[in-house]
N, C-alpha and C positions, 0 to 999 in steps of 0.2 A: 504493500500500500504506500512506502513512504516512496520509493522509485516512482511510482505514478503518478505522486503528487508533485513531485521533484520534476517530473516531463509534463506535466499541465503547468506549472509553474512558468515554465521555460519558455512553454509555447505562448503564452500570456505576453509575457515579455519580447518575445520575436515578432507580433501584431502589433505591440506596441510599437516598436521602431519602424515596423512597416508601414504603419499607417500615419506614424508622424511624417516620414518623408513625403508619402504620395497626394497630404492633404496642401501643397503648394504649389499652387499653379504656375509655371518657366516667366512669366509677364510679370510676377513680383520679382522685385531686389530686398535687399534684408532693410528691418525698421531702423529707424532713425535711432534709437535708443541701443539697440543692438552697435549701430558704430561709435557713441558713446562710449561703449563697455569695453569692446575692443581695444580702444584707444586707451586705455587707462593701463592697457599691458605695458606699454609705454614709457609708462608715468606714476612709478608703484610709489603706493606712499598709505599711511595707516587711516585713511577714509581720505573722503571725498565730496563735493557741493550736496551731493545730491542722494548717493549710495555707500554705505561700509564699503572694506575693502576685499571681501572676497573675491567678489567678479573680477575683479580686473585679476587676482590670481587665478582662475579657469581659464580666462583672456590668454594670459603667459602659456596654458599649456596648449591653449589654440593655437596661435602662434606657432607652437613649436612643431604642432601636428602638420603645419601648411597654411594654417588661417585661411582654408576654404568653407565654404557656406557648410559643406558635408559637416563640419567638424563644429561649425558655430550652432548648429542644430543641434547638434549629438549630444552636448550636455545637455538643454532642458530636457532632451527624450530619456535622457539615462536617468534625472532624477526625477519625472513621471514611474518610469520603470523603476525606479527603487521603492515609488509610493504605492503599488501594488502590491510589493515584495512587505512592505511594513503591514500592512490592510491583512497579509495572508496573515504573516507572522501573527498581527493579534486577532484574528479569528482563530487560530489555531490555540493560542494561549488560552482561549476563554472556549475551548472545549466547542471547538465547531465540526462539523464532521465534512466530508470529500462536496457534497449541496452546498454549505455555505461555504468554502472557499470558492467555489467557480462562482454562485451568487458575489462576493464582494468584489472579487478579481474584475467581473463583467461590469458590474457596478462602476467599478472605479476607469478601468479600460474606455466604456462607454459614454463618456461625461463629458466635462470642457475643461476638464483636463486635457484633454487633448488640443483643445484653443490654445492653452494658456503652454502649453509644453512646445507650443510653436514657432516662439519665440524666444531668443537669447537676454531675458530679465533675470530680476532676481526672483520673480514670482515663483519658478518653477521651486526652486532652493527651498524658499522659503513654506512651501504646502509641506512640502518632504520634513521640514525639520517640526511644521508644529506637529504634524503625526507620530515622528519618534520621541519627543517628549510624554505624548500622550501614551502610546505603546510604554515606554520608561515608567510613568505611573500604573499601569497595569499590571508590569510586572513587577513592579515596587511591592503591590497591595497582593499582587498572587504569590510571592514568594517570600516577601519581611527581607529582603537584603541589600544589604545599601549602596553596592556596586549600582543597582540602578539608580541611585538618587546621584551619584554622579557621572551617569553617564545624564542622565536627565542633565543637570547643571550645565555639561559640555557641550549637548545639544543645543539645548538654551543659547551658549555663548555663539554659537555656529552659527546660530539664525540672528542673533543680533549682530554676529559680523557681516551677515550676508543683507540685512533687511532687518530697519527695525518695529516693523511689523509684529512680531515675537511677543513685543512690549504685551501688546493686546491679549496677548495667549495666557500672559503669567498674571496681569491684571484681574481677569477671568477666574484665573485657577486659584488664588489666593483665598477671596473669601467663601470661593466653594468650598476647598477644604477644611475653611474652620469651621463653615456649616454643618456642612452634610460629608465631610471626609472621615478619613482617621486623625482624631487630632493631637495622640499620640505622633505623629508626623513630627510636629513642632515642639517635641519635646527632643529629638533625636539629632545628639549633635553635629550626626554625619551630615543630615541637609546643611547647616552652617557650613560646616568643612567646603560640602558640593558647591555650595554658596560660595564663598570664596575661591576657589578655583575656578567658577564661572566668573568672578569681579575681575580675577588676574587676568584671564585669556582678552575679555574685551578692552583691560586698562588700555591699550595702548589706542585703541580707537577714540575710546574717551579723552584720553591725553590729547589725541592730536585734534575732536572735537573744540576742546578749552584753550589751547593754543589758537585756534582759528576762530573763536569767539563764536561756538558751536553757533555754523553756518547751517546746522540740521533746521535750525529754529526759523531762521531765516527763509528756507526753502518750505517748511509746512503754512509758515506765514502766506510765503507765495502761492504753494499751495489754494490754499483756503481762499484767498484773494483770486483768484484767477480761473481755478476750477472746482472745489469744491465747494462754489459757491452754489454754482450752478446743479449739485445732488439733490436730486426732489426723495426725500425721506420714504415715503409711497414706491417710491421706484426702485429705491434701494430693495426693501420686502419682495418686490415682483421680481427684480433679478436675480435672490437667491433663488427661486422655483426654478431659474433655468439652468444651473449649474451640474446640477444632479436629476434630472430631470425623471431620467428612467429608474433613478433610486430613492425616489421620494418616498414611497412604501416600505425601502428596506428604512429610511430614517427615520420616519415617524414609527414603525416598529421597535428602533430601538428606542426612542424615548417615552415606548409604552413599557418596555421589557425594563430599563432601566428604573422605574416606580416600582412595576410590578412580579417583575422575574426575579424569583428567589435569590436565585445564583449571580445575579449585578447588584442584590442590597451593596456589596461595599463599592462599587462604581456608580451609586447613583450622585455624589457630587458632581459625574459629568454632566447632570441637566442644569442646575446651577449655572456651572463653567459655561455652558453655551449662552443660557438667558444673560449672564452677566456683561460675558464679550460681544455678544449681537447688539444687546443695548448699548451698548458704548459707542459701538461704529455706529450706532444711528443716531446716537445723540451726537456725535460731531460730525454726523452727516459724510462717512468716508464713502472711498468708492468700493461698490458693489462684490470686485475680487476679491476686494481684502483681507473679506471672511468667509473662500475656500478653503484654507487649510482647518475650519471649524469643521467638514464632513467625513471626510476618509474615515477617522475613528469611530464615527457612529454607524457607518456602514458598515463596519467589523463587529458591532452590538448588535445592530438588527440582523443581518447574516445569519448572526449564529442565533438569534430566538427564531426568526423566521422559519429555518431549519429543524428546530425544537418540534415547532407547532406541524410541520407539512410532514413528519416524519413516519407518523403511520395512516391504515386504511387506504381510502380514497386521496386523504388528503396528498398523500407522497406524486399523487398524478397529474398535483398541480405545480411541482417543482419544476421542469423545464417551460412552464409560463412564467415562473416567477423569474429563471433566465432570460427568456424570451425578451421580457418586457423592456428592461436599459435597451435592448440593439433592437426592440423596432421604434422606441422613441426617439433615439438617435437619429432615426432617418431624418427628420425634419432639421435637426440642430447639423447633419451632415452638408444639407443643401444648401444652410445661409450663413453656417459658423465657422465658414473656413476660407481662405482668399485660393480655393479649388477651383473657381472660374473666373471668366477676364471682367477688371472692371469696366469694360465696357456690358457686360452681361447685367451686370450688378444695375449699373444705373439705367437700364432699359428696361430693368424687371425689380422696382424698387419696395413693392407690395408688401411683402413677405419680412422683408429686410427691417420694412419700418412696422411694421406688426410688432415688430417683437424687439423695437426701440434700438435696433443697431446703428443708425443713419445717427442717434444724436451723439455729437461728440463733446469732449470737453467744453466747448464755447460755451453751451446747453441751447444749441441749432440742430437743426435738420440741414444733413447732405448727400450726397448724389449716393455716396459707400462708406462702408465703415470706417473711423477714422484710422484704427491700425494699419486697414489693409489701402486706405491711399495714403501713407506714412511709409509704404515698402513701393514707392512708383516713382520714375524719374530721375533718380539718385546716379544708375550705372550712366545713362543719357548728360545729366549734369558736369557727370566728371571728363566724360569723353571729351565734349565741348571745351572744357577747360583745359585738358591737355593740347584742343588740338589751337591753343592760344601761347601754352608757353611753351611750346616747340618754336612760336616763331619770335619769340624775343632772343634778344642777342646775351642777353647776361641773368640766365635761371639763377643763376649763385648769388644775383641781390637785385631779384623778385620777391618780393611781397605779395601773399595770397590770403588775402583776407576774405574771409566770409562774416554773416549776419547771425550763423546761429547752430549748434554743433550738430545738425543735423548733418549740412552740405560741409560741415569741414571733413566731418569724419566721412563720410559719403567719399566724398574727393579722394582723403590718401584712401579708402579702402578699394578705390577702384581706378584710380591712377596708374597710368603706364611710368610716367615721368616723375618717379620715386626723387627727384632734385629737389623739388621745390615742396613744403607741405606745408597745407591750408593749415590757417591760424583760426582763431576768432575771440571775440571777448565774451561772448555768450559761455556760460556755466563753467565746465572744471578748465576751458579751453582758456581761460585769463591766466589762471596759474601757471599754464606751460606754452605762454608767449614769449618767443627770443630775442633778444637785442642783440645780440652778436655777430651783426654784417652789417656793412651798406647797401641800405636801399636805395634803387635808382626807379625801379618801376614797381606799381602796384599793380596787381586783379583783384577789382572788388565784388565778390558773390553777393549780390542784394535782394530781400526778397520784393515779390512786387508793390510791398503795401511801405515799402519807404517813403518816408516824407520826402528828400533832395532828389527827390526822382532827374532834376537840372544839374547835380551835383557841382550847385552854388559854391560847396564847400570844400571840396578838394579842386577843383581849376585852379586857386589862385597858387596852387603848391606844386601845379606841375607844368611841362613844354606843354602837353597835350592830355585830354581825358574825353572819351569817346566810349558809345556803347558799341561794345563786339560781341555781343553775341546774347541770346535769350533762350533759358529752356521753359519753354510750354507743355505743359499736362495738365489738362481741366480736371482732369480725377482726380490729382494730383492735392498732398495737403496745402504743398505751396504751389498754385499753377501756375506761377508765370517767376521764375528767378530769371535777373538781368546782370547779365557780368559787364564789368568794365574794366576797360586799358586806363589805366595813369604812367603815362612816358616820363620821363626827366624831372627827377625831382629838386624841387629847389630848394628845398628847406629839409632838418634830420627828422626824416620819419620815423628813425626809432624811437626817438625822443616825445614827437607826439604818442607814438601807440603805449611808449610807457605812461605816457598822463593820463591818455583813456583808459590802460590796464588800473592805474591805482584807483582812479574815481570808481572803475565797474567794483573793485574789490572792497571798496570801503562799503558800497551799495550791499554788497553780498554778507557784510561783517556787520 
């Protein structure tokens, strides 16, 4: 039996990768945020404007693998596929039989996880590590040994180096457990110990936080200002329904079995944990992913009661409906929750899409396509364009490549031929890794279209000549129309300005 489960296991895992690659349609390029991450292999340093420092370490071994898309995919698909592998592990912990393993595995397989595993964020990371924390408590409570309380702690640390997302998970789980846990927990020194050796792993992220007059604060402010203003709270409740769609039954299952199944009395502070962290996120209005990594573990609850109940008579002949169910409701999340057709498709067949609130993006507008997937359009186009501009200057070694915002910088070196010259910008971690150490003679300026100097009033008086060369267009596109410009002969030290705009952006950002 265990060889069996060990090859259904496998094969779980082998679909998984298969169908992360097959749901990308050749018409996308990789998201904006994804060259971000990349970039920061770079640029190692103990956090960052926006993200801990993890990523940009998966970055480094991308890089080392080839830094092709193959490999920029590969991690979130691996750590999808590790959250099946936690999901098995604790249905088997809590006594599930060969039914609920395939019930959670499909559960979990069949979901948006697979949206979200599609992309090189830290999202994927971060499901995976609230699940092993959660798994860590389970086996904490099933076995009384304190190895798990600090594996729990490291995990912890993991996810707050990766995402501090996390935060919300231990907020949650706190006063669950003084509630309705064991609260013998809190008497047991080893959680301080686990505690402090979680404080030690992240100090240095904090350090270099407090060094930088945690710029975290700064960016949830912008945050809050800019898009999560726009979270309609109503909307947040409807988009959990879509997350787990086809495991809605196994969840609410287990939040029935968790009251009332004997054998979860000592797991029932996980309903707690959930009412507490859901309320949270809705009272500050976050976005709607955030509270993914709250279901993997419940689908590992209900699984195994599920399984309980279908187990004899008639009822066991309803067990491959209860698999059934996650892979045919999938079908509909297959057809509109994935960039598996062209957006040109999208926006000609927009119905379906805005059903089910995908068209609104951050602005809190309705648009033509999703906003991730025109955030992956025009990028390989963009760069092209701009290589096929400084091929024709005379002196690449003091050119100046300035972009608007680190979509199009990292966009640029990740799909530049002419490795010479690499796009700058002052937008987000790209101010901190601007260089002063040449002369500048010519600039390229990457602008998007909603520039105020669209006359470029303001760089003419600093050069022989400044002209528009060239424009990429993409109406799909997040930005449809970037305008690049030549600035020849410069007459005055442009390093000197771009240091004045780096300080003022960074005093901004402090």
């Amino acid at each position: 039996m265990a060889n069996k489960k060990h090859f259904i296991l496998i094969a779980f895992i082998i679909v998984k990768f298969l169908l992360q690659y097959s749901l990308i349609s050749p018409e996308y390029d990789l998201q904006r945020d994804e060259f971000l991450h990349l970039e920061q292999s770079q640029h190692l340093a103990w956090g960052y404007l926006s993200v801990p420092p993890i990523t940009s370490w998966i970055s480094v071994l991308i890089h080392m693998f080839g830094n092709t898309t193959f490999w920029v995919k590969f991690f979130p698909a691996l750590f999808g596929a590790a959250t099946i592998y936690i999901v098995w592990k604790a249905i088997e912990i809590l006594g599930g039989n060969i039914f609920s393993l395939l019930l959670g595995a499909t559960c979990i397989l069949f979901s948006s996880l697979l949206r979200l595993n599609i992309l090189y964020q830290p999202n994927s990371l971060d499901v995976l590590m609230w699940s092993c924390v959660y798994l860590m408590l389970i086996l904490y409570i099933k076995n009384n040994k304190n190895k798990w309380l600090y594996l729990a702690a490291i995990f912890v640390a993991i996810g707050f180096l990766n995402k501090y997302n996390i935060v919300f998970q231990i907020i949650g789980l706190i006063p669950a457990l003084l509630l309705a846990g064991p609260r013998k927990l809190f008497l047991n020194k080893h959680l301080y110990f686990a505690l402090a050796i979680g404080i030690t792993i992240i100090s240095p992220n904090v350090i270099w936080q407090y060094n930088n007059n945690f710029p975290v604060i700064n960016h949830l402010k912008e945050l809050s200002e800019t898009q999560l203003v726009h979270v309609d709270r109503l909307g947040f409740i409807k988009e959990q329904l879509l997350f787990f769609t086809g495991a809605l039954l196994v969840i609410l299952s287990a939040f029935y079995a968790l009251l009332f199944y004997k054998p979860f009395v000592p797991y029932r502070f996980f309903i707690l944990s959930f009412l507490f962290t859901i309320t949270l996120f809705i009272y500050l209005k976050a976005k709607s992913y955030y509270a993914i990594g709250l279901y993997p573990i419940y689908i590992s609850f209900g699984s195994v009661y599920l399984a309980h109940l279908l187990r004899n008579g008639y009822w066991k002949y309803l067990q491959p409906v209860a698999i059934a169910i996650p892979i045919l409701l999938f079908i509909p999340l297959y057809k509109i929750g994935f960039p598996n057709k062209s957006p040109e498709y999208m926006a000609a067949n927009p119905k379906a899409y805005k059903k089910y609130g995908l068209l609104r993006w951050e602005d809190g507008k309705e648009h033509d396509i999703p906003q991730d997937f025109a955030d992956m359009l025009g990028w390989k186009e963009l760069a092209i364009k701009v290589d096929s501009l400084t091929m024709l200057l005379p002196n690449p070694d003091q050119t100046l490549l300035l972009c608007d915002n680190y979509g199009q910088a990292g966009a640029i070196n990740y799909y530049s031929k002419n490795k010479r010259i690499k796009a700058q910008s002052f937008d987000a971690d790209y101010v901190n890794w601007l260089q002063y150490n040449k002369i500048i003679k010519d600039v390229i300026l990457v602008k998007e279209n909603d520039d105020e100097d669209k006359t470029r009033s303001t760089e003419i008086p600093l050069f022989d000549t400044v002209y528009l060369a060239a424009q990429r267009i993409n109406t799909l596109a997040r930005e449809d129309t970037i305008s690049i410009y030549v600035l020849r002969g410069a007459r005055v030290d442009i390093n000197k300005r771009i240091k004045e705009e780096a300080d003022k952006e960074k005093i901004i950002n402090n």
